[in-house]
N, CA and C atoms as a LAMMPS dump frame, in Angstrom:
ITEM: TIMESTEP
0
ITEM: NUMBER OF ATOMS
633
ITEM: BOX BOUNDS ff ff ff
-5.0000000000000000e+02 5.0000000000000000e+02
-5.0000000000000000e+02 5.0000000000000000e+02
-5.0000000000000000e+02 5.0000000000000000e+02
ITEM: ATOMS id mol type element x y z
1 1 1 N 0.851 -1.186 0
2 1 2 C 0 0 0
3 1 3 C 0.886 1.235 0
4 2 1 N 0.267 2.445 -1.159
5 2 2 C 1.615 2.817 -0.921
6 2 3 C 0.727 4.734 -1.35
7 3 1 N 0.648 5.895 -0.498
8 3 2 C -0.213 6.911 -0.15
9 3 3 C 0.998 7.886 -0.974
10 4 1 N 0.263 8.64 -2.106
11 4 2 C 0.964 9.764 -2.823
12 4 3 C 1.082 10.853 -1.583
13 5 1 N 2.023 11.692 -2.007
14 5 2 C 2.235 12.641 -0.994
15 5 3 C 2.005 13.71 -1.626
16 6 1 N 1.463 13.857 -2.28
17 6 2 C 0.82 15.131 -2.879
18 6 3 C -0.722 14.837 -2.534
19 7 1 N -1.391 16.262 -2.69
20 7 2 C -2.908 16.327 -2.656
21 7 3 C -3.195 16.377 -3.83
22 8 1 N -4.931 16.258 -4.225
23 8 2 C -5.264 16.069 -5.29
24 8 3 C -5.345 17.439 -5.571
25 9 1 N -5.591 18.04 -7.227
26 9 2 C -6.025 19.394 -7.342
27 9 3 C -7.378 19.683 -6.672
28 10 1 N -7.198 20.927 -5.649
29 10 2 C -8.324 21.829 -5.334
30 10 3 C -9.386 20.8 -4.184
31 11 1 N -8.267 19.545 -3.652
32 11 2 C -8.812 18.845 -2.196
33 11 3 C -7.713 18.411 -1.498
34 12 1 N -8.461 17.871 -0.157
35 12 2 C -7.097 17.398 0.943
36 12 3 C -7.184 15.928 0.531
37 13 1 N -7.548 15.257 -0.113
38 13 2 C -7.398 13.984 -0.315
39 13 3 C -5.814 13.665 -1.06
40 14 1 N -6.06 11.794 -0.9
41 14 2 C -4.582 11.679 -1.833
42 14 3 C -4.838 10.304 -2.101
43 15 1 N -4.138 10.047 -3.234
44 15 2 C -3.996 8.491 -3.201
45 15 3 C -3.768 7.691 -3.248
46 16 1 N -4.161 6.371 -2.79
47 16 2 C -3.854 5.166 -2.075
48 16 3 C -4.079 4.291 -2.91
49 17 1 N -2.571 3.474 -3.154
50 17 2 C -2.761 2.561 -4.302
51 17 3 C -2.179 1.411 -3.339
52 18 1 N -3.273 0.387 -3.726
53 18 2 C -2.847 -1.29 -3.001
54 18 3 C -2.692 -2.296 -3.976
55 19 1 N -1.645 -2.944 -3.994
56 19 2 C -1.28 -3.988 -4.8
57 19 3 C -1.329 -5.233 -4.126
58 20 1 N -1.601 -6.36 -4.849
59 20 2 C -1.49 -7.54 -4.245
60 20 3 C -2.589 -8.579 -4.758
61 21 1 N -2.545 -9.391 -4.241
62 21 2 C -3.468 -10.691 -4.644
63 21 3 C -4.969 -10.063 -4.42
64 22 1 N -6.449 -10.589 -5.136
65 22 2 C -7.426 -10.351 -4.612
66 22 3 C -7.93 -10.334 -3.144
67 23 1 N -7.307 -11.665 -2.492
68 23 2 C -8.091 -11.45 -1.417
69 23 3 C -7.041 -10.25 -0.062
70 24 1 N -5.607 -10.313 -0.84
71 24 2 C -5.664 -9.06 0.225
72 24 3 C -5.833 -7.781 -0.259
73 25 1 N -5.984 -7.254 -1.436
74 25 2 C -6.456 -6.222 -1.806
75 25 3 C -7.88 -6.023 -0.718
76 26 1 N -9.116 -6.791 -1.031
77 26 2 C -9.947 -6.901 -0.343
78 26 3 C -10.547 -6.807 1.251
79 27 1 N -8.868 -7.425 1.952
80 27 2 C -9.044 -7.167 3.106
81 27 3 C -8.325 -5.93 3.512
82 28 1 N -7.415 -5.409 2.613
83 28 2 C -6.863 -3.714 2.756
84 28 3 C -7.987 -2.475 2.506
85 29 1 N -8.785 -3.056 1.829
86 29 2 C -9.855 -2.173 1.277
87 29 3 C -11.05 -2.166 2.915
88 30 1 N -11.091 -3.364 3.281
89 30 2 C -11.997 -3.241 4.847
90 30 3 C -11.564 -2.72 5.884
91 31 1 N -10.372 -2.924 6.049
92 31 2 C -9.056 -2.552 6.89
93 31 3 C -9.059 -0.584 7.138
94 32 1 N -9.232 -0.146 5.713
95 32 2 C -9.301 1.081 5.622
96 32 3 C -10.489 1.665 5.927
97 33 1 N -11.422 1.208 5.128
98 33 2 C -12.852 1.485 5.842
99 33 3 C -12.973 1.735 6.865
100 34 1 N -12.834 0.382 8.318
101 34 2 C -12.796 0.497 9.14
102 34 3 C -12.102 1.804 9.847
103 35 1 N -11.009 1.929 9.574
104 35 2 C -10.277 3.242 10.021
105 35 3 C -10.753 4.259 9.39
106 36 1 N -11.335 4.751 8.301
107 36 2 C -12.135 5.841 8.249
108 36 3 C -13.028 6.108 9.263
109 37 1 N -13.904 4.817 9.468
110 37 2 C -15.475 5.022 10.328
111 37 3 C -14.829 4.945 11.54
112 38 1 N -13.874 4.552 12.031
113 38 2 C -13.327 4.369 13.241
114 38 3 C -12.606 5.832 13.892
115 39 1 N -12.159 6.551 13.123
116 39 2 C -11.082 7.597 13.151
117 39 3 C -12.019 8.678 12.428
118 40 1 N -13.204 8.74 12.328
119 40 2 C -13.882 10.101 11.198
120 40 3 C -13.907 10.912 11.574
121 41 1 N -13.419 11.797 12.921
122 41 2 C -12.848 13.017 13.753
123 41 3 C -11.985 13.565 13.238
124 42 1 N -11.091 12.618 12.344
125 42 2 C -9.967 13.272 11.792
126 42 3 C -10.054 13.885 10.418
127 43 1 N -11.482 13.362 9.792
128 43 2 C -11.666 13.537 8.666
129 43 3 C -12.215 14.892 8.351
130 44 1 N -12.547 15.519 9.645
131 44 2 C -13.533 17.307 9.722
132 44 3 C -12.682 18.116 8.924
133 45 1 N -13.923 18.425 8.215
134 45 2 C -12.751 19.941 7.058
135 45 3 C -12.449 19.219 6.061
136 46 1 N -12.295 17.872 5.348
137 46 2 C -12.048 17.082 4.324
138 46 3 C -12.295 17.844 3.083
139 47 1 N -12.129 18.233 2.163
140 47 2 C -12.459 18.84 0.906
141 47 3 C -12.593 17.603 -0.443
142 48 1 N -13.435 17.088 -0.643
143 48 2 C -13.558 16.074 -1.589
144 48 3 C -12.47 16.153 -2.76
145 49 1 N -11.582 15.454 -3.6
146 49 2 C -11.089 15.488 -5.248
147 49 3 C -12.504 15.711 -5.736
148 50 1 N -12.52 16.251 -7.016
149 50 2 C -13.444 16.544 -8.172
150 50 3 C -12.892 16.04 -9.633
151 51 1 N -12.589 15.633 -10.495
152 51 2 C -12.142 15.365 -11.397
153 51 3 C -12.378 16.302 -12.52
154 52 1 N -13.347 17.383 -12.276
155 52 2 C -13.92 18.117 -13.35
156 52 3 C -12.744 19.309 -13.279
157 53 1 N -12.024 19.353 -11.917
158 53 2 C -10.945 20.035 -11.709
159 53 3 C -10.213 20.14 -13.117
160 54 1 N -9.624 18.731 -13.16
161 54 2 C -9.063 18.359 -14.655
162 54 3 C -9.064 18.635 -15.627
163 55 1 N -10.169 18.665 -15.842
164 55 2 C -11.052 18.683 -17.101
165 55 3 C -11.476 20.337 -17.944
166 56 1 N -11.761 21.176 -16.744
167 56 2 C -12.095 22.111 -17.201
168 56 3 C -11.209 22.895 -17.902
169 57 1 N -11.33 23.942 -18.679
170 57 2 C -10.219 24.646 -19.405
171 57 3 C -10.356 25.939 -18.939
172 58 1 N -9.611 26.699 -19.499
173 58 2 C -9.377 27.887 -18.471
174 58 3 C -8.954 28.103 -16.846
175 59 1 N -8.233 29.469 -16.38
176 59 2 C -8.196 29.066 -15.444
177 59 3 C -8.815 30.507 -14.184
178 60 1 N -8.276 30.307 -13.39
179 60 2 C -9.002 31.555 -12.338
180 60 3 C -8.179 32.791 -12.867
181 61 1 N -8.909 34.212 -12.31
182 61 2 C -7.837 34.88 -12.542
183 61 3 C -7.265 35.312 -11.218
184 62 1 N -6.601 36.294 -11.435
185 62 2 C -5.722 36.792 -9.943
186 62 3 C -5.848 37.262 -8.856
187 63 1 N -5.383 37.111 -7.85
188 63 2 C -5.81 37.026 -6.388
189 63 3 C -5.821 38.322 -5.975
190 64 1 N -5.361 39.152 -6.957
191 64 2 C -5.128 41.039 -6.25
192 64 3 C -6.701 41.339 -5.804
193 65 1 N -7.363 42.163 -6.125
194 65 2 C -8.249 42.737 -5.447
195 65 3 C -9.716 41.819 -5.16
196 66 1 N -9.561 40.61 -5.912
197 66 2 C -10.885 39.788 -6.224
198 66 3 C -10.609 38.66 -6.789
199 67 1 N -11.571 37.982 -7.321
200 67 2 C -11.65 36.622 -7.737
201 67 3 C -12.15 36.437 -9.418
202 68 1 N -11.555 36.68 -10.423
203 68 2 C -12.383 35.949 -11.247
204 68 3 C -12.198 34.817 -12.055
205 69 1 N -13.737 34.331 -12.135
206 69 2 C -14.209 33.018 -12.083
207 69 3 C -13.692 32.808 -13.521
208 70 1 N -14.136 31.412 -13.836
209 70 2 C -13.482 30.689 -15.712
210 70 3 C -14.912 30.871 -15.948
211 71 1 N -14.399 31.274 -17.582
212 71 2 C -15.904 31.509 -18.069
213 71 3 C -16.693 30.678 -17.641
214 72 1 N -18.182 30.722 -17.842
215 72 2 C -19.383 29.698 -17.851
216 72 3 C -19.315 29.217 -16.601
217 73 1 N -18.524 29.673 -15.592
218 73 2 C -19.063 29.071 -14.423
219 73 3 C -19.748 29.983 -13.661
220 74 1 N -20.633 29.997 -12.668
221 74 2 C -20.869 31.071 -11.868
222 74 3 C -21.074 30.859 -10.457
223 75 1 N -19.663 31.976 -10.171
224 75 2 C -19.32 31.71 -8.955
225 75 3 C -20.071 32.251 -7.47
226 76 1 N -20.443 31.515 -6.812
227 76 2 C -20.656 32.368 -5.391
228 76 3 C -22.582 32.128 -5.763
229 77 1 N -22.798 30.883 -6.306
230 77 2 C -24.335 31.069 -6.273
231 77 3 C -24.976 30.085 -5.716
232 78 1 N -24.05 29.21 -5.187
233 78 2 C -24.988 27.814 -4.381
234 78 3 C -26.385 28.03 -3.809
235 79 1 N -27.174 27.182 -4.025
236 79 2 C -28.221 26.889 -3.182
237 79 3 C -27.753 25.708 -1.989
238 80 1 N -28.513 26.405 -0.679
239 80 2 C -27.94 25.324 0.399
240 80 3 C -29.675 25.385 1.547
241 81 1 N -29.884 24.026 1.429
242 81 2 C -31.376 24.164 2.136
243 81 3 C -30.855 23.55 3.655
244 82 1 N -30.108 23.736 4.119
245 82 2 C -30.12 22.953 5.652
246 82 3 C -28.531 22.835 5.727
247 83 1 N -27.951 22.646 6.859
248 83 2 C -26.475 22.117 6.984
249 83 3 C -26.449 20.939 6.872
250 84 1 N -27.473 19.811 6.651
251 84 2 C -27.905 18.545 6.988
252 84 3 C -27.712 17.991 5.329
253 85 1 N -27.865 18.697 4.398
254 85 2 C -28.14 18.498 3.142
255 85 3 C -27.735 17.847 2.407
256 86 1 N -27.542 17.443 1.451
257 86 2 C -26.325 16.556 0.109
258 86 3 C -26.1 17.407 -0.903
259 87 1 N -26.263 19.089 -0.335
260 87 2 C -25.817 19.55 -1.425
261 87 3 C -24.567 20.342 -1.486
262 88 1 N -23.535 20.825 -2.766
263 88 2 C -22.583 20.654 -3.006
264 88 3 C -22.322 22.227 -2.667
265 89 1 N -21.222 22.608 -2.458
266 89 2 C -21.003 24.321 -2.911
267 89 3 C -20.091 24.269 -4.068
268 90 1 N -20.387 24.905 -5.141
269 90 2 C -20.002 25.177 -6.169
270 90 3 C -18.657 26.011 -6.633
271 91 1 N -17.462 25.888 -6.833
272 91 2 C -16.928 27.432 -7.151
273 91 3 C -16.515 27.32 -8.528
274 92 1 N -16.031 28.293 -9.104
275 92 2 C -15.958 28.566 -10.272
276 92 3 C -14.999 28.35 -10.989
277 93 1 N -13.819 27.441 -10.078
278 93 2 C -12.295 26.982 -10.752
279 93 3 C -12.728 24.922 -11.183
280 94 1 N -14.55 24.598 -10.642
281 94 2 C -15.176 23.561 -10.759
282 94 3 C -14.501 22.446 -10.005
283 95 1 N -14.639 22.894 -8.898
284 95 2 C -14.29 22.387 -7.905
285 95 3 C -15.282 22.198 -6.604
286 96 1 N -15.781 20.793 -6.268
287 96 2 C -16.992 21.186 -5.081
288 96 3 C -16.352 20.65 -3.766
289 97 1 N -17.211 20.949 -2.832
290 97 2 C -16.849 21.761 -1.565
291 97 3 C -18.17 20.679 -0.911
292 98 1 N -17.616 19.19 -0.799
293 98 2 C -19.573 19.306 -0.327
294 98 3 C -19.678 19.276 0.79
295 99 1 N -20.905 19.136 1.518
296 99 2 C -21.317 19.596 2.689
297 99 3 C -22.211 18.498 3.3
298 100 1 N -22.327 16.952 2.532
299 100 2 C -22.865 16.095 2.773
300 100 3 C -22.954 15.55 4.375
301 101 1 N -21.807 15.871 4.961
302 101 2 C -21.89 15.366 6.464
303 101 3 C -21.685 16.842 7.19
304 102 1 N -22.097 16.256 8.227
305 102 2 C -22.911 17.562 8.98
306 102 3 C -21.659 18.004 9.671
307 103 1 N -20.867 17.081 10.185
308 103 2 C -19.695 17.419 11.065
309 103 3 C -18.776 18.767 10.533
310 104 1 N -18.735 18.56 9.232
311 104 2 C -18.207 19.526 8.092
312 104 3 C -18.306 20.762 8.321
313 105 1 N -19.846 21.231 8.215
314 105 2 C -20.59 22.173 8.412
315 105 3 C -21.565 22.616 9.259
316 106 1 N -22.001 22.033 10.412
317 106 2 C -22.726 22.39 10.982
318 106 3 C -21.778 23.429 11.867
319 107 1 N -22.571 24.002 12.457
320 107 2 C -22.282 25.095 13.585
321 107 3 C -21.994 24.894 14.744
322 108 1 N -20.924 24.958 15.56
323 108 2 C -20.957 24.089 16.493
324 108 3 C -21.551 24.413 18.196
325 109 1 N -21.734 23.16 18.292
326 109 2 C -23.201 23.329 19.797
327 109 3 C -21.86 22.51 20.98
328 110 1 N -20.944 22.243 20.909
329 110 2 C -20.414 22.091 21.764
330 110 3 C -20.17 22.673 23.071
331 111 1 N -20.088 22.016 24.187
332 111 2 C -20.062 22.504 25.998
333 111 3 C -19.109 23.863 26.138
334 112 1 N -18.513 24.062 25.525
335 112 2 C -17.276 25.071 25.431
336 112 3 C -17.579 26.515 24.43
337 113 1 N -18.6 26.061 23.77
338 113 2 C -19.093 27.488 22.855
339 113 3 C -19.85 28.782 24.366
340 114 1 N -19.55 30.225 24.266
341 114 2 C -20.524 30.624 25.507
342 114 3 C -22.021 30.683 25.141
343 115 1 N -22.854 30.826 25.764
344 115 2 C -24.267 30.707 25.633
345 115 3 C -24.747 31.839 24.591
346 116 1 N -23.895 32.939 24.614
347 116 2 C -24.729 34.07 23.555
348 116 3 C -24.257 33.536 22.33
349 117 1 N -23.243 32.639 22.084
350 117 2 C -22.44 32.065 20.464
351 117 3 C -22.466 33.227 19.833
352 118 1 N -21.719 32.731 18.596
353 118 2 C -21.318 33.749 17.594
354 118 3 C -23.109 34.605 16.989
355 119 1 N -23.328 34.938 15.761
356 119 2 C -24.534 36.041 15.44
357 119 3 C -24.6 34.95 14.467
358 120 1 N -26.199 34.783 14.194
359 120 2 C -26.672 33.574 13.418
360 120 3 C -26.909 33.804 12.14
361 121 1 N -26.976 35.554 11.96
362 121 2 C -27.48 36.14 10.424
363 121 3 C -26.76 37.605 10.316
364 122 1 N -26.251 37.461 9.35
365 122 2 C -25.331 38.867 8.987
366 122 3 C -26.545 40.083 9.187
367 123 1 N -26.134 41.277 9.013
368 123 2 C -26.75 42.074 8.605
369 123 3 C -27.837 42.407 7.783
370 124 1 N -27.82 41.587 6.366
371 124 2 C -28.934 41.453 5.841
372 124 3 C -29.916 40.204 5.789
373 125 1 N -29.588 39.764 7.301
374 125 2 C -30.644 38.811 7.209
375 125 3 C -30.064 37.13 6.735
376 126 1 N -28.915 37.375 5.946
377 126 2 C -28.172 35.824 5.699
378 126 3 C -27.547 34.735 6.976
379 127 1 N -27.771 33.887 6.367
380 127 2 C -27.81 33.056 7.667
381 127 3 C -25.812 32.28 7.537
382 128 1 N -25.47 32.914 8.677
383 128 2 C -24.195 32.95 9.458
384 128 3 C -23.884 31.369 9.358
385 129 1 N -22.599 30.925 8.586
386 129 2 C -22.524 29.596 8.707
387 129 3 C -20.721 29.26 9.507
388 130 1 N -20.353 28.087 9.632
389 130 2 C -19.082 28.01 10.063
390 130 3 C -18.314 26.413 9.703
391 131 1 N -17.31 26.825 9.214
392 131 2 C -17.001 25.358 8.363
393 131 3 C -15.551 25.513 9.337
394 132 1 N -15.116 23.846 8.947
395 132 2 C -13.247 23.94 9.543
396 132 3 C -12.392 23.368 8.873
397 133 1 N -11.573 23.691 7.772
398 133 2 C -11.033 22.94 7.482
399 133 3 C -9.382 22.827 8.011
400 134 1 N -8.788 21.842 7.314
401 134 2 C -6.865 21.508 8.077
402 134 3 C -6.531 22.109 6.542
403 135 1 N -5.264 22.635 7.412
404 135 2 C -4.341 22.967 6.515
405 135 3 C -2.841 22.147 7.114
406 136 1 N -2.425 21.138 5.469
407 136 2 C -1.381 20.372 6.294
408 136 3 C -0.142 21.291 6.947
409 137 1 N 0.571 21.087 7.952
410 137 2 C 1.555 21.826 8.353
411 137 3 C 2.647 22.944 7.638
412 138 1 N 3.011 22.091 6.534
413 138 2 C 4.159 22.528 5.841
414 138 3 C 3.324 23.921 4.858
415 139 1 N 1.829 23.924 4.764
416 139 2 C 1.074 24.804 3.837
417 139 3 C 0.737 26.124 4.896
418 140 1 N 1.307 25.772 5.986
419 140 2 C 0.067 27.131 7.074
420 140 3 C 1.214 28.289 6.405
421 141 1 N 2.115 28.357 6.124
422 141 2 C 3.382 29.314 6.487
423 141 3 C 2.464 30.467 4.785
424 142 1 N 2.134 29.449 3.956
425 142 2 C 2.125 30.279 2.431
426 142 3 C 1.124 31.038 2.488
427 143 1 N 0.166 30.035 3.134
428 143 2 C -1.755 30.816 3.617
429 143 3 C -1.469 31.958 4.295
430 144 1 N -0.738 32.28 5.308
431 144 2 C -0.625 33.162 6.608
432 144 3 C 0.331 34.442 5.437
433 145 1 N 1.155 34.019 5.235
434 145 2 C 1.634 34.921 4.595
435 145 3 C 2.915 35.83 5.596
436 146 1 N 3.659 36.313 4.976
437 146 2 C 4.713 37.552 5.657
438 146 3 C 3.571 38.157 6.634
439 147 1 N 3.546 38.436 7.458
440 147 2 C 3.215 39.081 8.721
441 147 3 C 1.661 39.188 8.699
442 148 1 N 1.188 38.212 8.118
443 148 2 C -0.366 37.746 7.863
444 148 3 C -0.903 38.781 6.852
445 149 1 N 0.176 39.086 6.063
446 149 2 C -0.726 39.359 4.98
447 149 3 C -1.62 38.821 3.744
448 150 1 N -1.288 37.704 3.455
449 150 2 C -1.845 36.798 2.912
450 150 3 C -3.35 36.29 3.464
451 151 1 N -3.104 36.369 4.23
452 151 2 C -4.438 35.933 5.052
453 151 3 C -5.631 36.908 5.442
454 152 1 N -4.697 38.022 5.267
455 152 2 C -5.459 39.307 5.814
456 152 3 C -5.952 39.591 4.097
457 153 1 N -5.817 39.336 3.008
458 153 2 C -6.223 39.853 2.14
459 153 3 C -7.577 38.514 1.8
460 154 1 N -7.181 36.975 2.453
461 154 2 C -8.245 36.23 2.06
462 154 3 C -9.197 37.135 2.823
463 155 1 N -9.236 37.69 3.949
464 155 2 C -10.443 38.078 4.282
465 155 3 C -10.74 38.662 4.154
466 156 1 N -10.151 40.065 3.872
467 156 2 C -10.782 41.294 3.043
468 156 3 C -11.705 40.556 1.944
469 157 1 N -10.92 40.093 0.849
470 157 2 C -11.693 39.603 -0.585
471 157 3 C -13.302 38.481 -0.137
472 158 1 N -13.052 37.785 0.843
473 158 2 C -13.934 37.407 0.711
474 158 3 C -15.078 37.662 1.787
475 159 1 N -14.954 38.409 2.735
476 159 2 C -15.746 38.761 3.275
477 159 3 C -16.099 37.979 4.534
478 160 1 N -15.365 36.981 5.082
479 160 2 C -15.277 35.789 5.671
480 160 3 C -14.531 35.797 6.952
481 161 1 N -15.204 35.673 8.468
482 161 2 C -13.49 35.529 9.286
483 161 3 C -12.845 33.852 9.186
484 162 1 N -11.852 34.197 9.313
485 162 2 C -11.121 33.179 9.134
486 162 3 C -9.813 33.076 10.676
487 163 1 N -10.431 31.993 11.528
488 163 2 C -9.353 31.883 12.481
489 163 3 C -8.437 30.846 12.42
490 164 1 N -7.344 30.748 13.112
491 164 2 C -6.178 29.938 12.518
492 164 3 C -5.797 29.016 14.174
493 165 1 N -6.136 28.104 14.288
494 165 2 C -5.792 27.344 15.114
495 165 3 C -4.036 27.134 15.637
496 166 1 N -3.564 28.126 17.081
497 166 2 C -2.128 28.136 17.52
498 166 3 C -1.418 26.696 17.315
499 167 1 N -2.394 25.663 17.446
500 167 2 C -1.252 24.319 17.64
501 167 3 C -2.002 23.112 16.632
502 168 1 N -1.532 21.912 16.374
503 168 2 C -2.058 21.229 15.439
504 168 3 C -3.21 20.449 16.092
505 169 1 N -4.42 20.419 15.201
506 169 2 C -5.333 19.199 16.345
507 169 3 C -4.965 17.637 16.502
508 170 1 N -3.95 17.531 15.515
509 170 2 C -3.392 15.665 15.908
510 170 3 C -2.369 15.473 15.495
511 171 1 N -1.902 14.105 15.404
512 171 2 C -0.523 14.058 15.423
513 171 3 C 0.136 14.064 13.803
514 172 1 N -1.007 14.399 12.868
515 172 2 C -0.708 14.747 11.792
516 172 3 C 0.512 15.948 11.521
517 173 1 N 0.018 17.093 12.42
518 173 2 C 0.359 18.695 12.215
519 173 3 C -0.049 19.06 11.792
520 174 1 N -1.379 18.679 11.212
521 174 2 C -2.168 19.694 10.676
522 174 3 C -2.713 20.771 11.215
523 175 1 N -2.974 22.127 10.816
524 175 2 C -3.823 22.877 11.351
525 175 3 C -5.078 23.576 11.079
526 176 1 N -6.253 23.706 12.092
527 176 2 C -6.971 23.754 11.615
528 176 3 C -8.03 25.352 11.39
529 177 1 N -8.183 25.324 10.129
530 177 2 C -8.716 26.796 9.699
531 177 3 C -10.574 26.771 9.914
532 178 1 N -11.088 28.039 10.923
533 178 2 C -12.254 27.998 11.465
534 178 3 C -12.645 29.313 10.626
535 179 1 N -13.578 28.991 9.648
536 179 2 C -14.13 29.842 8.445
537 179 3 C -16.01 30.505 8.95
538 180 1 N -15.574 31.597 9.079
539 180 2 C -17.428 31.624 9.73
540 180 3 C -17.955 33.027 8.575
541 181 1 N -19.145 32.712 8.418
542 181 2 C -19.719 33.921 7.376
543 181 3 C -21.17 33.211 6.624
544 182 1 N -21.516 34.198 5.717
545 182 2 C -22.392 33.475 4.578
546 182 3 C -21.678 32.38 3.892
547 183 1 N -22.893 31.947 3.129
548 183 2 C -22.667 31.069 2.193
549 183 3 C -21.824 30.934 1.112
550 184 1 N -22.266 32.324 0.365
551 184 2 C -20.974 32.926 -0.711
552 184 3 C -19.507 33.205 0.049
553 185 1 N -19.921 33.657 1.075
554 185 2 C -18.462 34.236 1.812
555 185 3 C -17.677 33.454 2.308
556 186 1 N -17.939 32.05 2.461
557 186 2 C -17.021 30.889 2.779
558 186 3 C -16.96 30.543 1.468
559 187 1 N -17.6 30.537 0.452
560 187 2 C -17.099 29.662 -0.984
561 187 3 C -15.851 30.918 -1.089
562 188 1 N -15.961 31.959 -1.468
563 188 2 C -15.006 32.935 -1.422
564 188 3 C -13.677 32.545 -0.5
565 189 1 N -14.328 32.098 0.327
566 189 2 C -12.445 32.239 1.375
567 189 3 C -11.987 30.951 0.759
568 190 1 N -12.847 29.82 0.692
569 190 2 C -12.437 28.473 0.38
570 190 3 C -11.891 28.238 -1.259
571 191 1 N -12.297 28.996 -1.956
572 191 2 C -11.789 29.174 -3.484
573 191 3 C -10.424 29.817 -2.948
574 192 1 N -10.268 31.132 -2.397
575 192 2 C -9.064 31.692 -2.255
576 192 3 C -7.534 30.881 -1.448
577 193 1 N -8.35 30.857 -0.719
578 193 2 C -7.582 29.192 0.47
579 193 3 C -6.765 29.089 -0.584
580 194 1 N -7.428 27.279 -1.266
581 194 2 C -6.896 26.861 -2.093
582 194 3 C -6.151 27.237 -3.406
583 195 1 N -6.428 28.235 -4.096
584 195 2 C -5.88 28.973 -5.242
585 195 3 C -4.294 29.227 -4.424
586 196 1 N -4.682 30.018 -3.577
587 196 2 C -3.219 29.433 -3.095
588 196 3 C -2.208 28.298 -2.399
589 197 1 N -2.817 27.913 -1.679
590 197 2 C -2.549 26.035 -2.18
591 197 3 C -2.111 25.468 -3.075
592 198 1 N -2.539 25.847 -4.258
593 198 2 C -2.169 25.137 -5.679
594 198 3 C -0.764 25.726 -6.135
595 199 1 N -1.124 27.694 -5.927
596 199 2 C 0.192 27.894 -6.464
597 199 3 C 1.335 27.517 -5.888
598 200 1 N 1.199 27.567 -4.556
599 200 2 C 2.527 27.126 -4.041
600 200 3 C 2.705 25.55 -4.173
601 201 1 N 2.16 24.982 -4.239
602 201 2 C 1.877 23.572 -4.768
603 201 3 C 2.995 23.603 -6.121
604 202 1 N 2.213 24.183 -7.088
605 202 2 C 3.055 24.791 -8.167
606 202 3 C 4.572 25.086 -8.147
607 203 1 N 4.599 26.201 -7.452
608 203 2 C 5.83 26.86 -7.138
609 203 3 C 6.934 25.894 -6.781
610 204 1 N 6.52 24.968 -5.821
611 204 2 C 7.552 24.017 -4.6
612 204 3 C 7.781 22.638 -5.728
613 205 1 N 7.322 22.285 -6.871
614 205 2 C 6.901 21.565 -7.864
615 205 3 C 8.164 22.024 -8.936
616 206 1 N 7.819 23.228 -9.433
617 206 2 C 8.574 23.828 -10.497
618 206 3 C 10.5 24.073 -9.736
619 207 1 N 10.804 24.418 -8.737
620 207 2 C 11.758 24.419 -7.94
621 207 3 C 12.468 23.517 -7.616
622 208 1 N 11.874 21.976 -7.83
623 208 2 C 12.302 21.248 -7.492
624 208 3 C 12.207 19.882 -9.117
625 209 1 N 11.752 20.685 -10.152
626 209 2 C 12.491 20.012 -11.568
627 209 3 C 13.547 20.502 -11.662
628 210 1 N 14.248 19.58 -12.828
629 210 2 C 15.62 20.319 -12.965
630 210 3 C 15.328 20.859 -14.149
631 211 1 N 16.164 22.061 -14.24
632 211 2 C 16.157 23.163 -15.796
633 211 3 C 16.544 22.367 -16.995
């Protein structure tokens, strides 16, 4: 069994290739299962692969003052009926974001939140959501940016707070990013997130072919 160390484009996933006879392929394949359903605490904030990632042509444009989307997509328009839902958030580099398990996205009601919690509806009435995702260790430094500027501009652009967890939640090192806002305004931080993700993805990629 043998786990790429790269992420997929535009998710935290990676993958896991098992070789071997049928029946232990079979029992590596239960083996894992099990440790998903066993360990799915670790899985909060997961960002699905998309394959349409791939596929699509064109690409985003630049991160200076805003976001724009590849043609024909349109960004920042999800419909979302419940945190409970199976439905997807959309962004415009065609990449989804889903929201199928609640752990993901729900809001959290935990013993440790204070009783007044965060504000449930912005200003105009939109209803206040809060997602978490990990950022693996070696990625917090590119997100955060020189003296958090990087980070300070995801939130300007998207309208989103975005808090950054001091220490890792497991023994991964990962850390974990607490995204609270509208609906559009987390697809916004979460498109931006990653766009940079990729480039430095990119960057640490191209640096390390030879000329």
């Amino acid at each position: 069994m043998v786990a790429q160390k790269e992420m997929l484009p535009q998710s935290t996933e990676r993958i896991v290739e098992l070789q071997g006879n049928p029946e232990g392929i079979q029992r590596a394949i239960w083996e894992i299962g099990k440790c998903l359903i066993d360990d799915w605490q670790r899985g909060t904030g997961t960002v699905f692969y998309n394959p349409v990632v791939r596929t699509q042509t064109g690409g985003a444009g630049s991160l200076g003052g805003g976001v724009s989307a590849t043609s024909g997509a349109q960004y920042g328009t999800s419909e979302r009926s419940g945190y409970g839902s199976s439905r997807v958030m959309r962004t415009g580099n065609g990449a989804d974001f889903s929201n199928g398990a609640p752990r993901q996205f729900n809001r959290r009601s935990d013993s440790d939140v204070p009783a007044r919690g965060p504000p449930t509806h912005d200003e105009n009435g939109e209803e206040i959501q809060t997602q978490n995702i990990s950022i693996p260790a070696d990625m917090v430094g590119c997100i955060i940016g020189r003296a958090g500027s990087k980070i300070s501009e995801i939130r300007k652009s998207s309208g989103a707070r975005i808090s950054i967890a001091k220490a890792p939640h497991d023994d991964t090192g990962e850390r974990m990013f607490t995204i609270m806002g509208t609906a559009k305004a987390n697809e916004n931080a979460l498109f931006l997130l990653y766009e940079n993700l990729e480039a430095e993805k990119m960057r640490r990629s191209q640096a390390q072919s030879p000329e």
